[in-house]
N, CA, C and O atoms as a GROMACS GRO file, in nm:
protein
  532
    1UNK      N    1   1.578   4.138   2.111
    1UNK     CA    2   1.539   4.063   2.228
    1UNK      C    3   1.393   4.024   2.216
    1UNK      O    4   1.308   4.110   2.192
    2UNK      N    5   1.360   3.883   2.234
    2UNK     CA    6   1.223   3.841   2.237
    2UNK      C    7   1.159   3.867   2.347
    2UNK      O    8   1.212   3.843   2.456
    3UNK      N    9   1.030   3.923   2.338
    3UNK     CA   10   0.949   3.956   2.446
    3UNK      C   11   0.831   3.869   2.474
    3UNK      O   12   0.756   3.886   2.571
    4UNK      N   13   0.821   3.784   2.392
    4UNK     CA   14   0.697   3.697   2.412
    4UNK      C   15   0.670   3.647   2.495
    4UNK      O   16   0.770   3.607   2.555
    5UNK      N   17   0.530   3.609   2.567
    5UNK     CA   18   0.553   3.570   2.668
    5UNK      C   19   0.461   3.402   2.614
    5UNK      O   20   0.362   3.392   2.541
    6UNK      N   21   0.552   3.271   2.692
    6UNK     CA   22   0.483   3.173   2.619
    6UNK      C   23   0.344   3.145   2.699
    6UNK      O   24   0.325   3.161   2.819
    7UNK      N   25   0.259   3.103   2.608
    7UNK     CA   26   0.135   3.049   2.664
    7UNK      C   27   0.078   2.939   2.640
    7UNK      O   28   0.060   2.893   2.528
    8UNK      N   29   0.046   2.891   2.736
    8UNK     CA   30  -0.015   2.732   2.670
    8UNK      C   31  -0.111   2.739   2.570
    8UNK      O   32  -0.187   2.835   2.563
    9UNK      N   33  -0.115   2.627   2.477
    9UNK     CA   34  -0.160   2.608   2.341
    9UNK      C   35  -0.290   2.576   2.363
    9UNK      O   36  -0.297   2.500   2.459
   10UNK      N   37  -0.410   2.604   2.311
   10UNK     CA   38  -0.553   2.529   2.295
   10UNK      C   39  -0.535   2.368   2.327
   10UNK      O   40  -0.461   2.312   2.246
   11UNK      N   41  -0.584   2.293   2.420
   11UNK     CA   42  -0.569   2.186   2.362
   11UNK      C   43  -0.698   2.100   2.333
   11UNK      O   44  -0.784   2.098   2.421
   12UNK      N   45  -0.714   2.039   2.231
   12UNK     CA   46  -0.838   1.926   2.168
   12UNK      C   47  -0.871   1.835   2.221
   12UNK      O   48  -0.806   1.869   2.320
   13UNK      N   49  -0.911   1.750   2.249
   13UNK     CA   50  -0.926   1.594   2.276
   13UNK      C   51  -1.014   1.527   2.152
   13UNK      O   52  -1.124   1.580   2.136
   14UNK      N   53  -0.984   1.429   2.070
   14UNK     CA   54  -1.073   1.384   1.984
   14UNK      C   55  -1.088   1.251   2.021
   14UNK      O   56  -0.979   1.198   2.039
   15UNK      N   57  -1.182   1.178   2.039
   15UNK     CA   58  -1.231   1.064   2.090
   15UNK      C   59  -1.313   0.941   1.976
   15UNK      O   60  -1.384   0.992   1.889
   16UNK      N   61  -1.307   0.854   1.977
   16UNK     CA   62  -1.373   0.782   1.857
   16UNK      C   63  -1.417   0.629   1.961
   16UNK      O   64  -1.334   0.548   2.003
   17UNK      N   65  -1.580   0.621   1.985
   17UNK     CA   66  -1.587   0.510   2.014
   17UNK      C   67  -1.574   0.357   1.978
   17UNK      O   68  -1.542   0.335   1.861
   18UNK      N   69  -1.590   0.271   2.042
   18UNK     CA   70  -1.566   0.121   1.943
   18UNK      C   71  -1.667   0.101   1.887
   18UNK      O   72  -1.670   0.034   1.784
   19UNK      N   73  -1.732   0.133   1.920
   19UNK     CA   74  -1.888   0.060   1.822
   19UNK      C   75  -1.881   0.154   1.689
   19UNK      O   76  -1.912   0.093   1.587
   20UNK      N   77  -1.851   0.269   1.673
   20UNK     CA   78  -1.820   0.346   1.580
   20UNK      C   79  -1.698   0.318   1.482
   20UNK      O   80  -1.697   0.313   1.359
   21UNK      N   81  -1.597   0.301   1.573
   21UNK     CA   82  -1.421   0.272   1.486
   21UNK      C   83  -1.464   0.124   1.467
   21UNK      O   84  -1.364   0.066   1.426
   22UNK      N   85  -1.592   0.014   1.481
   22UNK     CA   86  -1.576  -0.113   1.380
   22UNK      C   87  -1.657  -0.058   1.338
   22UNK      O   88  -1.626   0.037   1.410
   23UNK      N   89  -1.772  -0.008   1.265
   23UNK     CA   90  -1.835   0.015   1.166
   23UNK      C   91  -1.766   0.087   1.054
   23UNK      O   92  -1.796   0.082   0.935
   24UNK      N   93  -1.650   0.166   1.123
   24UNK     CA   94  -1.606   0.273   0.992
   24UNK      C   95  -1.480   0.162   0.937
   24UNK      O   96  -1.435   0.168   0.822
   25UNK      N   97  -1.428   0.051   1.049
   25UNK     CA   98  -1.327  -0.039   0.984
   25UNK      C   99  -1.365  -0.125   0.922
   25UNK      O  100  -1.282  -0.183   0.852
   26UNK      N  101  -1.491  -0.167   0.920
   26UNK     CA  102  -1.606  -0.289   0.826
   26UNK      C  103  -1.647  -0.221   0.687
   26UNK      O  104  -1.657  -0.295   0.589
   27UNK      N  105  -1.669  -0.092   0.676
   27UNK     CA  106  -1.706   0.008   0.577
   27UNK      C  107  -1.552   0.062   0.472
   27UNK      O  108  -1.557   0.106   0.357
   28UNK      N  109  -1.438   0.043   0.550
   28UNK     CA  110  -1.314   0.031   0.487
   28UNK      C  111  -1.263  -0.090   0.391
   28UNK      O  112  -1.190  -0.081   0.292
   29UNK      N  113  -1.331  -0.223   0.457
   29UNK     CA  114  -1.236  -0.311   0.409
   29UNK      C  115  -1.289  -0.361   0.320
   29UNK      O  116  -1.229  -0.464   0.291
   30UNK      N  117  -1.419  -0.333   0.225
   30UNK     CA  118  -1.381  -0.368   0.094
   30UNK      C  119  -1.314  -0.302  -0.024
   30UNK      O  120  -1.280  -0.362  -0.126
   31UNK      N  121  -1.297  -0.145   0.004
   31UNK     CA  122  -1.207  -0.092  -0.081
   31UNK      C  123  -1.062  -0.152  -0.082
   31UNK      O  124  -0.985  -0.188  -0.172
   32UNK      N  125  -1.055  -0.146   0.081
   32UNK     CA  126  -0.920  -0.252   0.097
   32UNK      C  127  -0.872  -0.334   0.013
   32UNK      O  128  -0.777  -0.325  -0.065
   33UNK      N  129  -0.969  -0.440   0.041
   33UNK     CA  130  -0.954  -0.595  -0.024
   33UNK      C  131  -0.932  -0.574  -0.162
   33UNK      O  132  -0.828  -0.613  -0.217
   34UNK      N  133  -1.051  -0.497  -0.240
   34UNK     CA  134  -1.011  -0.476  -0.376
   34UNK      C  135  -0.887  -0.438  -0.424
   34UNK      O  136  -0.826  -0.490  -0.517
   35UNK      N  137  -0.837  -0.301  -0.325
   35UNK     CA  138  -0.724  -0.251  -0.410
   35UNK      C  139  -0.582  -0.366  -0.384
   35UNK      O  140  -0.488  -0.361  -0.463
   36UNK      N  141  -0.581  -0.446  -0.290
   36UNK     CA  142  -0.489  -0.510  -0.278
   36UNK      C  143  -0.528  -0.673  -0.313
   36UNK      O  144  -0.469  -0.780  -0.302
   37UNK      N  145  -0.659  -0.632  -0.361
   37UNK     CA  146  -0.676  -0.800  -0.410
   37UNK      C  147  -0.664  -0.793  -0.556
   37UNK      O  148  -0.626  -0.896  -0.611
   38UNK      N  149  -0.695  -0.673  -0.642
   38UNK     CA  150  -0.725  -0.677  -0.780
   38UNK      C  151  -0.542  -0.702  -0.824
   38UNK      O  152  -0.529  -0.790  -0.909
   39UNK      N  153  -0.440  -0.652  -0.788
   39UNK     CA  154  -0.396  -0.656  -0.879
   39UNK      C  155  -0.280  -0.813  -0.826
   39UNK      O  156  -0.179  -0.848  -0.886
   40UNK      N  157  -0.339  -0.878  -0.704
   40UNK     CA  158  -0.270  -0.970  -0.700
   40UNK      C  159  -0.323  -1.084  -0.754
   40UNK      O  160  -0.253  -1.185  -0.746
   41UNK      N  161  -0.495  -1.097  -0.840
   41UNK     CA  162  -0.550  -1.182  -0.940
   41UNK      C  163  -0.438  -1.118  -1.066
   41UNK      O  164  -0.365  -1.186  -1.139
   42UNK      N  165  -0.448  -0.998  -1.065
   42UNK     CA  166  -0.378  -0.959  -1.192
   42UNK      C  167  -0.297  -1.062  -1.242
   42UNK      O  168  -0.322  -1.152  -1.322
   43UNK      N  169  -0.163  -1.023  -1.160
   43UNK     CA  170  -0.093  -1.145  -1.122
   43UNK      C  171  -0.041  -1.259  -1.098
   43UNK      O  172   0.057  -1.308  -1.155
   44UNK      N  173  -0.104  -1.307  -1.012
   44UNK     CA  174  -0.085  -1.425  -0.976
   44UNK      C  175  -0.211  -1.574  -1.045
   44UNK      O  176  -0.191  -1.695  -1.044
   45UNK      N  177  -0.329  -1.500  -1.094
   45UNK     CA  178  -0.439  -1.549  -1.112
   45UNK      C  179  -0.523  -1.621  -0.974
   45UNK      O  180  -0.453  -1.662  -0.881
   46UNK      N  181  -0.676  -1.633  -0.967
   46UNK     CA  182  -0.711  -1.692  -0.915
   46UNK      C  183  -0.814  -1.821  -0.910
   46UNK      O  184  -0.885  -1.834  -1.010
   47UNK      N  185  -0.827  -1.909  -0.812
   47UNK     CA  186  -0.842  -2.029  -0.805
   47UNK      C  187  -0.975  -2.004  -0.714
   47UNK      O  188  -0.962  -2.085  -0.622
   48UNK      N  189  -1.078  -1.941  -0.697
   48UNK     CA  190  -1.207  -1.916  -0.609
   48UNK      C  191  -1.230  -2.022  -0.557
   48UNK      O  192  -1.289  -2.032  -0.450
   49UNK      N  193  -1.183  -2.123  -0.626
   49UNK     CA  194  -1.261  -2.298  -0.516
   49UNK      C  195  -1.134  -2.279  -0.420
   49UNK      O  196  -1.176  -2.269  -0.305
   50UNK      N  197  -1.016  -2.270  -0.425
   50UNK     CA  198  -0.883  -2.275  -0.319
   50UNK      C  199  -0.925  -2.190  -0.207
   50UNK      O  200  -0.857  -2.194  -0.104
   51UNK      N  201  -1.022  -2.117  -0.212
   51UNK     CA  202  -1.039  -1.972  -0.110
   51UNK      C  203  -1.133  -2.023  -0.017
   51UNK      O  204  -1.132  -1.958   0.087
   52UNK      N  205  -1.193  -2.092  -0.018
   52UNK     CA  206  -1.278  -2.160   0.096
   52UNK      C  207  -1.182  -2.211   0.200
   52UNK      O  208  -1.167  -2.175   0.316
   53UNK      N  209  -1.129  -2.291   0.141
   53UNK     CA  210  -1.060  -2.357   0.201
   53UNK      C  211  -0.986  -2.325   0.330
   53UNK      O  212  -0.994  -2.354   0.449
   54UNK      N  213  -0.882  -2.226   0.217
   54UNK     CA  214  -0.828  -2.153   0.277
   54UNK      C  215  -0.867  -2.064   0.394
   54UNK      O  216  -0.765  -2.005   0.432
   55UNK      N  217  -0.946  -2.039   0.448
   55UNK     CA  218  -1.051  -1.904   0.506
   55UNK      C  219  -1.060  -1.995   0.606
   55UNK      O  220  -1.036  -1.965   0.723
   56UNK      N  221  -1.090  -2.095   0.574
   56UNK     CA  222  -1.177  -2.168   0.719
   56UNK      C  223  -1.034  -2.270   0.753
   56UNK      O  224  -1.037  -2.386   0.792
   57UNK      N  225  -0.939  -2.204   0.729
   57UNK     CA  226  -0.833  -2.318   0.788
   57UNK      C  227  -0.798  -2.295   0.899
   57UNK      O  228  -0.819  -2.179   0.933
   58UNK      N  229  -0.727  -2.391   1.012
   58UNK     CA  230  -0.675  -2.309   1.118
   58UNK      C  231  -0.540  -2.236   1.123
   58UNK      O  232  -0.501  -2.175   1.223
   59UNK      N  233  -0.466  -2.247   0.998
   59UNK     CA  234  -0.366  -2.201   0.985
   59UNK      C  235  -0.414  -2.040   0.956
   59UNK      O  236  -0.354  -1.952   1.017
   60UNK      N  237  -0.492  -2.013   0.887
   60UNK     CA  238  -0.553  -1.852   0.844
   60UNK      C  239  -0.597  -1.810   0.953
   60UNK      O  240  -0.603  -1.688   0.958
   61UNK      N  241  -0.643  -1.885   1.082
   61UNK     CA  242  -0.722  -1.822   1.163
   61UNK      C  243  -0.636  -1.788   1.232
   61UNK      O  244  -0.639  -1.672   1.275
   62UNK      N  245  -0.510  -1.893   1.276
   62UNK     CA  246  -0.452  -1.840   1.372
   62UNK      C  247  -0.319  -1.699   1.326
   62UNK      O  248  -0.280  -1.607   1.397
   63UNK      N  249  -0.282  -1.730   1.195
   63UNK     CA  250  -0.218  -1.616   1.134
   63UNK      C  251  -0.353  -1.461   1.167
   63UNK      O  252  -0.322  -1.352   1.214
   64UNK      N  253  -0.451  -1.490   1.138
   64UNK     CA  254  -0.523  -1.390   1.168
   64UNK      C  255  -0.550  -1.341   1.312
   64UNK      O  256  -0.560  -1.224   1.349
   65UNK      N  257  -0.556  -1.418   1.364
   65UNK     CA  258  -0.526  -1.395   1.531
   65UNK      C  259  -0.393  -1.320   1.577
   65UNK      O  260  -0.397  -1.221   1.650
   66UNK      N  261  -0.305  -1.361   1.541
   66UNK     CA  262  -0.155  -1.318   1.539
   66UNK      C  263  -0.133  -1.166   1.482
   66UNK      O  264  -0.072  -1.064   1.517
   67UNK      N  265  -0.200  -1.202   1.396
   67UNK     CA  266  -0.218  -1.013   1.321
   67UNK      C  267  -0.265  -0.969   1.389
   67UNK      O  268  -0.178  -0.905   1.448
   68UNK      N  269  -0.379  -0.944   1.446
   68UNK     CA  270  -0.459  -0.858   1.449
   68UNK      C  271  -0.394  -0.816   1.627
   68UNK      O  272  -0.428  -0.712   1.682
   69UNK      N  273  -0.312  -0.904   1.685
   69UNK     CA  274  -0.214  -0.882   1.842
   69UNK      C  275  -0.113  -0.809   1.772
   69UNK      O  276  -0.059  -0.729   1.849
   70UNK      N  277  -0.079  -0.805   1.688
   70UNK     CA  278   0.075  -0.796   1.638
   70UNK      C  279   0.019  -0.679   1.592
   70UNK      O  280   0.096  -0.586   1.617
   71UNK      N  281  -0.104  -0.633   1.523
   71UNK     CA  282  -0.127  -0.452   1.492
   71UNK      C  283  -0.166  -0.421   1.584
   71UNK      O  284  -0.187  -0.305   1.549
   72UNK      N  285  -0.194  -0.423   1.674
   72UNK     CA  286  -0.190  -0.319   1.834
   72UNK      C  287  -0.087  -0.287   1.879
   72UNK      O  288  -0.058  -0.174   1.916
   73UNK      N  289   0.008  -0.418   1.884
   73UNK     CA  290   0.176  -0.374   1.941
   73UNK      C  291   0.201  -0.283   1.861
   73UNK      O  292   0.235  -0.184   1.926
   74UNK      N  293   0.202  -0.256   1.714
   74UNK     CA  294   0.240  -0.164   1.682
   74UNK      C  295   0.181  -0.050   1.646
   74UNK      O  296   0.242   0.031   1.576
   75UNK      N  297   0.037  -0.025   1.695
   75UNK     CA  298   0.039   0.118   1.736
   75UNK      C  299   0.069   0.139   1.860
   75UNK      O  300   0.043   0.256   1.885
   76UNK      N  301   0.110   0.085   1.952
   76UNK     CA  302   0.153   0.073   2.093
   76UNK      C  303   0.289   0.108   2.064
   76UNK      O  304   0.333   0.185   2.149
   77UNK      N  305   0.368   0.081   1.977
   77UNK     CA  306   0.553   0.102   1.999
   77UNK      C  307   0.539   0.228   1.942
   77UNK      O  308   0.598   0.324   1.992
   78UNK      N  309   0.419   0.250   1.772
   78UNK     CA  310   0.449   0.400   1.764
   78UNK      C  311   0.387   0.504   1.860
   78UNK      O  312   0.453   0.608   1.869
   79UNK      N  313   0.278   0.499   1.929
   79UNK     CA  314   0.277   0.599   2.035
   79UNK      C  315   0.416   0.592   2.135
   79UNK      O  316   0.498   0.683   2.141
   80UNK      N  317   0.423   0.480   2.201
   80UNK     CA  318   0.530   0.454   2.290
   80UNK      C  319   0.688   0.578   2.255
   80UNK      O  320   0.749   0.654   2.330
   81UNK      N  321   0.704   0.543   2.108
   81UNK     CA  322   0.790   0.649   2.108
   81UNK      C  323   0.796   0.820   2.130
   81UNK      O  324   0.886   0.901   2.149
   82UNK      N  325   0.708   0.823   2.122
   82UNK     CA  326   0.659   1.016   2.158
   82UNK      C  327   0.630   1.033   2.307
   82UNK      O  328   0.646   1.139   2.366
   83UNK      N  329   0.581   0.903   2.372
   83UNK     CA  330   0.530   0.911   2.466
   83UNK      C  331   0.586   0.957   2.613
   83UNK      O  332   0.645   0.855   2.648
   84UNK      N  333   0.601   1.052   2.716
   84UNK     CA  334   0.695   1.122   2.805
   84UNK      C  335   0.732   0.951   2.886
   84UNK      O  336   0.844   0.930   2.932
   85UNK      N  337   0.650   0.873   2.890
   85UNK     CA  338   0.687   0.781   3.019
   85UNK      C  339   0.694   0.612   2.907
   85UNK      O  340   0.682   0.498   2.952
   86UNK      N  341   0.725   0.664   2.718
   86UNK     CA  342   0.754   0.540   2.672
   86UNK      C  343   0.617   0.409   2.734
   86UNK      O  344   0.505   0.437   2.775
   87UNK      N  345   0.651   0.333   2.726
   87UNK     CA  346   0.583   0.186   2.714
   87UNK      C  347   0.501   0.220   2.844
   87UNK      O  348   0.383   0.184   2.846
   88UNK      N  349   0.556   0.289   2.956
   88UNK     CA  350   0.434   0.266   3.067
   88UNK      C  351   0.330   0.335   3.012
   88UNK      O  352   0.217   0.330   3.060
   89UNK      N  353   0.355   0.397   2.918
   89UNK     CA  354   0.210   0.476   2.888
   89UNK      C  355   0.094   0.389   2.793
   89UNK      O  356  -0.008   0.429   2.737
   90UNK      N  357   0.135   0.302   2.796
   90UNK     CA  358   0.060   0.209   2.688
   90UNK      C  359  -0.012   0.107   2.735
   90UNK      O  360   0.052   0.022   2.796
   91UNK      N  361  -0.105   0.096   2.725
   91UNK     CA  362  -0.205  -0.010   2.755
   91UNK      C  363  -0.257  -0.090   2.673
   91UNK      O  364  -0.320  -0.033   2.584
   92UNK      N  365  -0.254  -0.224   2.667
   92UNK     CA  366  -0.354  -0.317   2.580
   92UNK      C  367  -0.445  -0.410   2.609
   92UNK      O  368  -0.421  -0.484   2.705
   93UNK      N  369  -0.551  -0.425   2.546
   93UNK     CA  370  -0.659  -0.436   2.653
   93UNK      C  371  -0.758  -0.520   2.526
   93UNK      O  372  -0.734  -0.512   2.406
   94UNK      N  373  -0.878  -0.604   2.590
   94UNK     CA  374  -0.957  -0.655   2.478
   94UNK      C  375  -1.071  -0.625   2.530
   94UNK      O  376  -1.084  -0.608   2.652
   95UNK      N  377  -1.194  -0.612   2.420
   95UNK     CA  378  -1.334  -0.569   2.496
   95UNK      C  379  -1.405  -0.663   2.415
   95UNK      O  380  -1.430  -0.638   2.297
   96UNK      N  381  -1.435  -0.758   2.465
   96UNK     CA  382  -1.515  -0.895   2.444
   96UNK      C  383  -1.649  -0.843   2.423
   96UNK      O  384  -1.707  -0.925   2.352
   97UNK      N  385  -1.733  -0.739   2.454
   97UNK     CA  386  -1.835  -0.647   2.362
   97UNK      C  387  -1.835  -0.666   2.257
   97UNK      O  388  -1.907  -0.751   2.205
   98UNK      N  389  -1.702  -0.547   2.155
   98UNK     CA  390  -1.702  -0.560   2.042
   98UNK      C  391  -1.607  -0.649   2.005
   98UNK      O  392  -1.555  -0.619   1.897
   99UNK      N  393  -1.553  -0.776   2.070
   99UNK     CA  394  -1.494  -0.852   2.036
   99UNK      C  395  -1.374  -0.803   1.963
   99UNK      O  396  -1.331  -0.864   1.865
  100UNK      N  397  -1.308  -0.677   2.015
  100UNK     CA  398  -1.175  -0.635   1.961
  100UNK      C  399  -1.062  -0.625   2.068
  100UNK      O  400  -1.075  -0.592   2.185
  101UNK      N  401  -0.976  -0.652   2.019
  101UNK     CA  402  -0.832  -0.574   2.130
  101UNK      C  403  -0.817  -0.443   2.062
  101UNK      O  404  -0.866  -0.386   1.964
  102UNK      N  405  -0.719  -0.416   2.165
  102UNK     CA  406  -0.710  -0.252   2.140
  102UNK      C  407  -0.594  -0.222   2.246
  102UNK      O  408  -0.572  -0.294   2.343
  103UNK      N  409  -0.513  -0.094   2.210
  103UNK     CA  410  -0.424  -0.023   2.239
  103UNK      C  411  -0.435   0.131   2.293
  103UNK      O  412  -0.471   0.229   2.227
  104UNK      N  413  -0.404   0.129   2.400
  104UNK     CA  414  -0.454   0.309   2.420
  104UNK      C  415  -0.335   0.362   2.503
  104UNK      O  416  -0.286   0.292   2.591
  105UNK      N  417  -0.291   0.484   2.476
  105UNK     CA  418  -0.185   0.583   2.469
  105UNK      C  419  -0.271   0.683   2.610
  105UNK      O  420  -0.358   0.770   2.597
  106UNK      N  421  -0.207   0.629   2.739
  106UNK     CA  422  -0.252   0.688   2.853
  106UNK      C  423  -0.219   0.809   2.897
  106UNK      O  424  -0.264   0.855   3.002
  107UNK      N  425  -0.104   0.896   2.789
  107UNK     CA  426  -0.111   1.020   2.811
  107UNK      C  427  -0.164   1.088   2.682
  107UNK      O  428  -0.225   1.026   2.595
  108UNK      N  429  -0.126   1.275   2.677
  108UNK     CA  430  -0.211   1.337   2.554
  108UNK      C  431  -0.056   1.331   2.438
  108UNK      O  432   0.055   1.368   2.476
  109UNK      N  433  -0.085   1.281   2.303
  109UNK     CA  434  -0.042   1.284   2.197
  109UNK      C  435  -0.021   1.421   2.123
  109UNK      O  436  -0.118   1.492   2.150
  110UNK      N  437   0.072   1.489   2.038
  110UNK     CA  438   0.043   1.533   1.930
  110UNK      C  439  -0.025   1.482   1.851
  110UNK      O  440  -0.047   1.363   1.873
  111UNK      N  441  -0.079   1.534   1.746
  111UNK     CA  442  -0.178   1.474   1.648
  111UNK      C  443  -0.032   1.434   1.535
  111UNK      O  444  -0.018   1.335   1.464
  112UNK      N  445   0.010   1.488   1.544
  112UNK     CA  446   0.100   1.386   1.451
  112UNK      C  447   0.220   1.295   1.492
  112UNK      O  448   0.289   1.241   1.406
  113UNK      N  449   0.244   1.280   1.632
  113UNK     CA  450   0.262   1.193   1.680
  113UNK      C  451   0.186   1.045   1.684
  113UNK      O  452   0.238   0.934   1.675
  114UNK      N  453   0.055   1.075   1.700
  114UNK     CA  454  -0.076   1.028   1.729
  114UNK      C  455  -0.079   0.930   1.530
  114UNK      O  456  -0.068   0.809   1.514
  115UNK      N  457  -0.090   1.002   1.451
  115UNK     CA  458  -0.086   0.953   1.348
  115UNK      C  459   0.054   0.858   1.313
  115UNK      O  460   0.059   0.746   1.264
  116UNK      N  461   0.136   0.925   1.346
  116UNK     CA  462   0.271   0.803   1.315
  116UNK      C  463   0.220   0.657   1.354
  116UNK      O  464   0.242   0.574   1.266
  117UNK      N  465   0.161   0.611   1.464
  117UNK     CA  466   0.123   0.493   1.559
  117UNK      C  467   0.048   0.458   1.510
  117UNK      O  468   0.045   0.335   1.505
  118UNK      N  469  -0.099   0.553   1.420
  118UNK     CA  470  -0.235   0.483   1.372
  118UNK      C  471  -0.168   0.422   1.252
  118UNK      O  472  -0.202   0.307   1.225
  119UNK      N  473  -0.079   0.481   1.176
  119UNK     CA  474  -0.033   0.425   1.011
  119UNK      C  475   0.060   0.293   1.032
  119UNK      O  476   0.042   0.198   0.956
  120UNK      N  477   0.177   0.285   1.151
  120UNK     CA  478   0.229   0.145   1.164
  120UNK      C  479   0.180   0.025   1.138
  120UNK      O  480   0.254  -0.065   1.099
  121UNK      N  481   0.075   0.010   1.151
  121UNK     CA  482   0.012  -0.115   1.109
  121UNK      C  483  -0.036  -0.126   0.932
  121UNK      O  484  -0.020  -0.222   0.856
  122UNK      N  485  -0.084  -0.019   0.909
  122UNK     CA  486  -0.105  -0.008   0.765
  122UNK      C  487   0.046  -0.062   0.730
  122UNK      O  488   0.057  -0.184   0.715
  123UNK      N  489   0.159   0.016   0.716
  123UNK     CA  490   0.263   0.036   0.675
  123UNK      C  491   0.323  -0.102   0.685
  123UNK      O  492   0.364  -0.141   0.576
  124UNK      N  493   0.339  -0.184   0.781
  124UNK     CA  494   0.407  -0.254   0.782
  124UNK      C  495   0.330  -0.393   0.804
  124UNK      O  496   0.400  -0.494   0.809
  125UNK      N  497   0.213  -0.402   0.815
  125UNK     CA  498   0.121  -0.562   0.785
  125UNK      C  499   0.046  -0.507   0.666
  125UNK      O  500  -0.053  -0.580   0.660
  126UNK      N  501   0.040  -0.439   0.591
  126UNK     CA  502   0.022  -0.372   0.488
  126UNK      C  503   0.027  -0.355   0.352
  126UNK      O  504   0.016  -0.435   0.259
  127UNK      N  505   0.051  -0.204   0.358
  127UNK     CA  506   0.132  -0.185   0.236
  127UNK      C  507   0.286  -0.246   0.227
  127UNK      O  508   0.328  -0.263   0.113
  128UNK      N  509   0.364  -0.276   0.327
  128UNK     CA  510   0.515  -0.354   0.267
  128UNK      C  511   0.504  -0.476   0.237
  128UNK      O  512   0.564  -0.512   0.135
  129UNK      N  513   0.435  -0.568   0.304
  129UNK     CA  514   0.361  -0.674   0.247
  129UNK      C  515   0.303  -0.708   0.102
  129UNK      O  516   0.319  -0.810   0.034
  130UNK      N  517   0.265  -0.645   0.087
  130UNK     CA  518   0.168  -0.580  -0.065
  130UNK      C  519   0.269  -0.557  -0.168
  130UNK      O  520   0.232  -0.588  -0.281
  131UNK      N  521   0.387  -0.511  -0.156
  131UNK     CA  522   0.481  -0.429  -0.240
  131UNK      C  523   0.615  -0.570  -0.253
  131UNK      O  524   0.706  -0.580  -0.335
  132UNK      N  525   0.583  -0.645  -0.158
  132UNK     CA  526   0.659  -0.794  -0.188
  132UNK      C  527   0.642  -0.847  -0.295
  132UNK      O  528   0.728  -0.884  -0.375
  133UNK      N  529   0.505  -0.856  -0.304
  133UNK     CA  530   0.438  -0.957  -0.402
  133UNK      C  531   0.520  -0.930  -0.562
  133UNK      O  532   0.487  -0.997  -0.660
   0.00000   0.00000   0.00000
């Protein structure tokens, strides 16, 4: 017969501001770029005069616009799933400050709940993307 008696767990809060989470995401993305740019010159070869172009088109901008809505929804659907109250718990929101949108999970997460939702966007505007090529 178990005698334990249950007790609530420690709980953490870890917090990361915006002015902080874009410096550490600006400080990410040239390893980024490299590892998923080197081996698609490998590849495919490249054309450096085509890349101007390209960059300042409105077709890139607005695909880039589209992304960058479309990776919030999905750390929004992966919290959403752990979440006790699903989608009402989810908020999305833009802060014209740091000129980002953003997604926030209005109740407390497991931490590895919490991580399933941060990697969705990697995973699937990403690395499956990447693994097409």
């Amino acid at each position: 017969m178990n005698t334990e008696s249950k007790t609530e767990k420690d709980v953490t809060e870890y917090t990361l501001g915006f002015g902080k989470l874009n410096v550490l995401s600006f400080l990410m993305l040239p390893p980024m770029v490299f590892v998923l740019l080197t081996p698609f010159i490998l590849i495919w070869g490249a054309d450096i005069s085509d890349w101007g172009e390209m960059i300042f088109s409105i077709k890139f901008l607005l695909i880039l616009i589209a992304g960058l809505f479309i990776h919030e929804l999905l750390h929004g659907i992966g919290w959403a799933v752990y979440a006790k109250n699903g989608f009402r718990s989810i908020h999305f929101g833009f802060i014209w400050r740091y000129i980002t949108p953003y997604c926030h999970c209005k109740e407390p997460l497991k931490v590895k709940h919490y991580r399933v939702g941060c990697v969705l966007p990697f995973l699937l505007l990403g690395l499956l993307p990447s693994l097409m090529v």
